[in-house]
C-alpha positions as CSV (number, residue, x, y, z in Angstrom):
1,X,13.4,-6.1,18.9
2,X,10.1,-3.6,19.7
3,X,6.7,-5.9,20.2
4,X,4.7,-4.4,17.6
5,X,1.7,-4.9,19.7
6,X,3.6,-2.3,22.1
7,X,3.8,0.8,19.8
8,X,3.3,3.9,21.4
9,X,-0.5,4.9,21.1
10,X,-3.0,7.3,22.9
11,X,-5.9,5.6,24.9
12,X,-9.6,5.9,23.1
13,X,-10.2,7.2,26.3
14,X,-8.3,10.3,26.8
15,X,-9.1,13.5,24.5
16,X,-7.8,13.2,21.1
17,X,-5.5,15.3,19.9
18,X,-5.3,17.4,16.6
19,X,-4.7,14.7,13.8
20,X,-1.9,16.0,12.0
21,X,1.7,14.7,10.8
22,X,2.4,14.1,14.4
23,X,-0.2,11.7,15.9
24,X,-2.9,10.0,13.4
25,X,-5.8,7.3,14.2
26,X,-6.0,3.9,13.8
27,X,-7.8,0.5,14.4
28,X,-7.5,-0.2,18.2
29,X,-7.2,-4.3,17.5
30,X,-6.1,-5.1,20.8
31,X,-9.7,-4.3,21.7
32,X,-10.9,-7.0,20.0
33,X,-12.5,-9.6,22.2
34,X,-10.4,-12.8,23.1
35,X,-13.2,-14.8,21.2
36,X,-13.1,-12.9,18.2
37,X,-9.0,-13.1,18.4
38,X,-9.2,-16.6,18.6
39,X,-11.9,-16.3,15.1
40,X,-9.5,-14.0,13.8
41,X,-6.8,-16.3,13.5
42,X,-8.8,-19.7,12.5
43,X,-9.9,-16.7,9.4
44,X,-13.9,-17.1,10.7
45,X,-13.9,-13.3,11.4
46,X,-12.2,-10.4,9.3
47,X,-11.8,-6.7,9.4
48,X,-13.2,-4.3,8.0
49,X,-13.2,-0.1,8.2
50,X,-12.4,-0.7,11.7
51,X,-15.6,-3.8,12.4
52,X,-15.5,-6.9,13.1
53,X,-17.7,-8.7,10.6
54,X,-18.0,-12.9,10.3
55,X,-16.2,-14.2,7.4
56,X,-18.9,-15.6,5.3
57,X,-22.1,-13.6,6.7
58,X,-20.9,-10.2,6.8
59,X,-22.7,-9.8,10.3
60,X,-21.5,-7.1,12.3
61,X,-19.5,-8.7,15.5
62,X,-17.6,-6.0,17.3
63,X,-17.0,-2.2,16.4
64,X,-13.0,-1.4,17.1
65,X,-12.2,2.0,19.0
66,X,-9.7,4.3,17.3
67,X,-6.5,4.7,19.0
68,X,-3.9,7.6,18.0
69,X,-0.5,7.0,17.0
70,X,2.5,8.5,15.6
71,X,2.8,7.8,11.6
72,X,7.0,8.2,11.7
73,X,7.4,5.4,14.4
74,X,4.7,3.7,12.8
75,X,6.3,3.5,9.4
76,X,9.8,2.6,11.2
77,X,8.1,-0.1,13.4
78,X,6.3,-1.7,10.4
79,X,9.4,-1.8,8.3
80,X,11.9,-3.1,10.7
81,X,9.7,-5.6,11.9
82,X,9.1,-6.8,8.5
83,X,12.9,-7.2,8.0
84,X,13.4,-9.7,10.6
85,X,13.5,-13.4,10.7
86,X,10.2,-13.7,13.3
87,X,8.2,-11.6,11.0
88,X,8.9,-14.6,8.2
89,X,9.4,-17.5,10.0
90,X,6.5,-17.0,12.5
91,X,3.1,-16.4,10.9
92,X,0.5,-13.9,13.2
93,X,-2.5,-13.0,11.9
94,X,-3.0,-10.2,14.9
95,X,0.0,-9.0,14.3
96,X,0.1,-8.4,10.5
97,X,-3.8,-7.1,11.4
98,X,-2.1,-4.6,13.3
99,X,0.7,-3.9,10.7
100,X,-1.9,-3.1,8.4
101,X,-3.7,-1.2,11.0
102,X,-0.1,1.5,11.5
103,X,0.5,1.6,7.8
104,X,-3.1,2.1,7.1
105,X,-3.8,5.0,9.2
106,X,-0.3,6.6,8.0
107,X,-1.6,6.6,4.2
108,X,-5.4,7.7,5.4
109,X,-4.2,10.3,7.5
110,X,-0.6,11.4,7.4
111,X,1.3,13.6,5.1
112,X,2.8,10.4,2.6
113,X,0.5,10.9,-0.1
114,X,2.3,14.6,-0.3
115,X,5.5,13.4,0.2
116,X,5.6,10.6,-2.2
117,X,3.9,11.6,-5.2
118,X,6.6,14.6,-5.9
119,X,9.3,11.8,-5.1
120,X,7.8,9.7,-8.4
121,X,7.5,12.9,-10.2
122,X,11.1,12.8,-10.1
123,X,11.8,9.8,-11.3
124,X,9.4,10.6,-13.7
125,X,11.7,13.4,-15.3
126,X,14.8,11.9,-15.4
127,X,13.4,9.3,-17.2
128,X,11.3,11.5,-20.0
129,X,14.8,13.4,-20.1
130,X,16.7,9.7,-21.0
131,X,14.0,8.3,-23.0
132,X,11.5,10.3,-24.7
133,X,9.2,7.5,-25.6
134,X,5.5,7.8,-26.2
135,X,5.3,5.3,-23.7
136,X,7.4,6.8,-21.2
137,X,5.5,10.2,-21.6
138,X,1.6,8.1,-20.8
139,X,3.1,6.2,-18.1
140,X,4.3,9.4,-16.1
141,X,1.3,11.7,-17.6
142,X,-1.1,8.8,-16.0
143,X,0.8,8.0,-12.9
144,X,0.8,12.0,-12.3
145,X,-2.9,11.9,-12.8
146,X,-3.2,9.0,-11.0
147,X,-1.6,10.8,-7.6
148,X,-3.9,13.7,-8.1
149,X,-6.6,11.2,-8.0
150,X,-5.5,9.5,-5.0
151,X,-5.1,13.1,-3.2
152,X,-9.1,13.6,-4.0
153,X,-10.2,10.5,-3.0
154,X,-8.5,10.3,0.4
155,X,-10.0,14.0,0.7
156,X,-13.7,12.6,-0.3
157,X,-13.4,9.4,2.1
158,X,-14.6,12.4,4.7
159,X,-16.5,15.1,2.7
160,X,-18.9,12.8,0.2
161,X,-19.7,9.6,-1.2
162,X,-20.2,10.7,-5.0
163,X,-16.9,12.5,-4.9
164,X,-15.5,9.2,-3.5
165,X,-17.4,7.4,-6.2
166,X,-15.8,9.3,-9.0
167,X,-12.5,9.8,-7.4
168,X,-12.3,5.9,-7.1
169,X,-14.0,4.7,-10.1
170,X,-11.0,7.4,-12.3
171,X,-8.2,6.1,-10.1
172,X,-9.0,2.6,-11.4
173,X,-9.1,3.2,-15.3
174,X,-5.5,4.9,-14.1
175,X,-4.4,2.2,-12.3
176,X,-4.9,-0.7,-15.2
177,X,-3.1,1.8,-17.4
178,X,0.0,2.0,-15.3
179,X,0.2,-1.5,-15.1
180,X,0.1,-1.9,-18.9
181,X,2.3,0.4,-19.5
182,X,4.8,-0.9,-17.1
183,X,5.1,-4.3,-18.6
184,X,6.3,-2.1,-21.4
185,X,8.8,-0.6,-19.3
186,X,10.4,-3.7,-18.0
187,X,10.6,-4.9,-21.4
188,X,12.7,-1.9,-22.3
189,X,15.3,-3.1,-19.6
190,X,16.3,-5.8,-21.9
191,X,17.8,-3.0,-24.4
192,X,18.8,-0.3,-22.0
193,X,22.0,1.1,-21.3
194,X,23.2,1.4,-17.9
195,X,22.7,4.6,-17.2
196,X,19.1,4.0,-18.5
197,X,18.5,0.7,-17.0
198,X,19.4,2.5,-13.6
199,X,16.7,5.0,-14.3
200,X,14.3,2.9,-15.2
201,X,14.4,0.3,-12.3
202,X,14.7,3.5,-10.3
203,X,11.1,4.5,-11.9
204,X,9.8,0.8,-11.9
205,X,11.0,-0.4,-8.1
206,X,9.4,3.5,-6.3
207,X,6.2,2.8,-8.4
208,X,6.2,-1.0,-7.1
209,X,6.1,0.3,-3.6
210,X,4.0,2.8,-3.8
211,X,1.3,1.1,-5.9
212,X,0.1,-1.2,-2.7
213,X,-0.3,1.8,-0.8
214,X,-2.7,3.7,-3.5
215,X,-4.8,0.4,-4.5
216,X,-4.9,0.5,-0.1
217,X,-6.7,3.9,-0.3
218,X,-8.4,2.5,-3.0
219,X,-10.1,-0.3,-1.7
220,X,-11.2,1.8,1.5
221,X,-13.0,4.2,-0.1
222,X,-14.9,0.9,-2.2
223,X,-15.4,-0.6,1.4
224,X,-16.6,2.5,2.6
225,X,-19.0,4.0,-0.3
226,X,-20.2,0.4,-1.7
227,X,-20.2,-2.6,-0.5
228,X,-17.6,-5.6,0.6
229,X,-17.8,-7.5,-2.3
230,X,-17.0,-4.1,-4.2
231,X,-14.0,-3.6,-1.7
232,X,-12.8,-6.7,-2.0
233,X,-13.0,-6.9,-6.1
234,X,-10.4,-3.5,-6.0
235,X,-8.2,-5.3,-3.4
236,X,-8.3,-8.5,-5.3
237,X,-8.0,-6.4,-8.6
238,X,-5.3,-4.9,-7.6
239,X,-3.0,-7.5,-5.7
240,X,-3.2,-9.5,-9.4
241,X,-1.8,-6.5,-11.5
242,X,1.2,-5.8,-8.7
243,X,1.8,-9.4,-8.7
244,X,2.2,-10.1,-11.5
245,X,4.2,-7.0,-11.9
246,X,6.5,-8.3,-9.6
247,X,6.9,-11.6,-11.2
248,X,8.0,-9.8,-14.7
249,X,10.7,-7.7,-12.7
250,X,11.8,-11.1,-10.9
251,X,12.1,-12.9,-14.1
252,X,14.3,-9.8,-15.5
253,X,16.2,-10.1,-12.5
254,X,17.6,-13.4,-12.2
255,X,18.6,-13.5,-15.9
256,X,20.5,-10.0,-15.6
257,X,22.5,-9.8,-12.5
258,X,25.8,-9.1,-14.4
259,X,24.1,-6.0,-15.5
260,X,23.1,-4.5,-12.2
261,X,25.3,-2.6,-9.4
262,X,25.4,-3.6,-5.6
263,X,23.1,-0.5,-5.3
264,X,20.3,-1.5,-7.9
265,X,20.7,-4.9,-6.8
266,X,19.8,-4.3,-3.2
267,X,16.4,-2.0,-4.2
268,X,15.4,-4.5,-6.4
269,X,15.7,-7.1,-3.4
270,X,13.9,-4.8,-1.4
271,X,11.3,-4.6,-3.9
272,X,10.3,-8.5,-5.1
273,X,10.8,-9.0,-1.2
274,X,8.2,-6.4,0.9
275,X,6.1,-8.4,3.2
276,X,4.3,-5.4,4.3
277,X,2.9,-4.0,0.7
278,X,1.8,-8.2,0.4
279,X,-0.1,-7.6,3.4
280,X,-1.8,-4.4,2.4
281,X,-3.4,-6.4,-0.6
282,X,-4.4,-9.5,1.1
283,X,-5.9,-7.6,4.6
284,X,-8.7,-5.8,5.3
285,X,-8.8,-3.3,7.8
């Protein structure tokens, strides 16, 4: 098993290359002093876009150097470590810190915004083919809008705080919707067909893992045009609606396993049971 901590990176020192698809920044947290490590851990010191800041003051502690990594090894890394028995059985602070930090800098600066959102879109006609529901049609309509959104706001985090501002205020109105409209969607599992029911998990578990990714963007652009408390409010927001989410799709679950295939049933496994999207709503970075 790869040491997360050992993921291939470029030093802060050398010159850093072109960010592209191929090598993106991140949080150096290695470089964080042994003290604040050791504060880091006992939960007296946290995170946030890329500082060191003490947990209940907000003082600024320690400023982290970027470091430049690959986004496909990162995504690999963070995923198979999250599917071992150490990852769960052995809680690590740093480590998930630096989990966060991979998948972070992958959805700030790599291509899986653009390679995602036309994946849902997908889904999304397949299912407005098999059901043409009014609720169908908003819930793919917003989550469309809701990508755009996310596309504009990443842009903004570099180009200008009221485009942020709007961008982020938008994506949350789109966001609460989504999640309404959802609870509808799992509710229609109960009457579905089959072939429907595999459609709409197939709609429900994609948008369940990449939900934790957007309200991620989400809450770094409110760390970084507002405040903390305004970051952490979208992050807190936002964990509560996936959540619960999850908790409705769990409770389908167990009462319907006669109705699922060994293909459904293993996405919906890997969906109620994702460590890393947890970690991207409970972490700041």
């Amino acid at each position: 098993m790869k040491n997360v901590s050992h993921v291939s990176i470029t030093n802060h020192n050398q010159k850093a290359p072109f960010i592209s698809r191929e090598m993106v920044p991140m949080w150096d947290i290695r470089s964080l002093s042994p003290t604040l490590r050791r504060r880091v851990r006992n939960h007296q010191v946290r995170i946030v876009t890329g500082t060191a800041r003490d947990f209940s003051s907000g003082k600024v502690l320690q400023k982290l150097s970027p470091v430049y990594i690959p986004p496909k090894q990162a995504w690999e890394l963070a995923q198979q470590y999250e599917a071992t028995k150490t990852f769960r059985s052995r809680p690590s602070h740093i480590r998930d810190l630096i989990l966060v930090a991979m998948t972070g800098a992958s959805i700030l600066h790599s291509k899986y915004l653009e390679d995602t959102i036309p994946a849902l879109a997908v889904h999304g006609d397949i299912l407005r083919m098999q059901l043409p529901s009014v609720e169908v049609e908003q819930f793919c309509r917003d989550l469309e809008t809701y990508g755009e959104h996310l596309l504009q706001l990443r842009y903004h985090l570099s180009e200008s705080a009221l485009g942020v501002l709007y961008c982020h205020l938008e994506s949350r109105e789109l966001r609460a919707r989504l999640f309404d409209n959802l609870s509808e969607l799992t509710e229609e599992l109960k009457l579905s067909s089959n072939q429907l029911r595999r459609s709409l998990l197939a709609m429900i578990t994609a948008f369940l893992d990449f939900a934790p990714k957007g309200i991620f963007l989400e809450t770094q652009a409110a760390y970084r045009c507002s405040s903390l408390t305004a970051g952490d409010r979208v992050q807190g927001e936002g964990a509560q609606q996936y959540f619960e989410a999850l908790r409705q799709l769990r409770q389908w679950s167990e009462g319907h396993h006669e109705y699922t295939s060994q293909g459904v049933k293993h996405s919906l496994s890997r969906t109620l049971d994702a460590p890393l999207n947890s970690l991207l709503l409970t972490i700041s970075i």
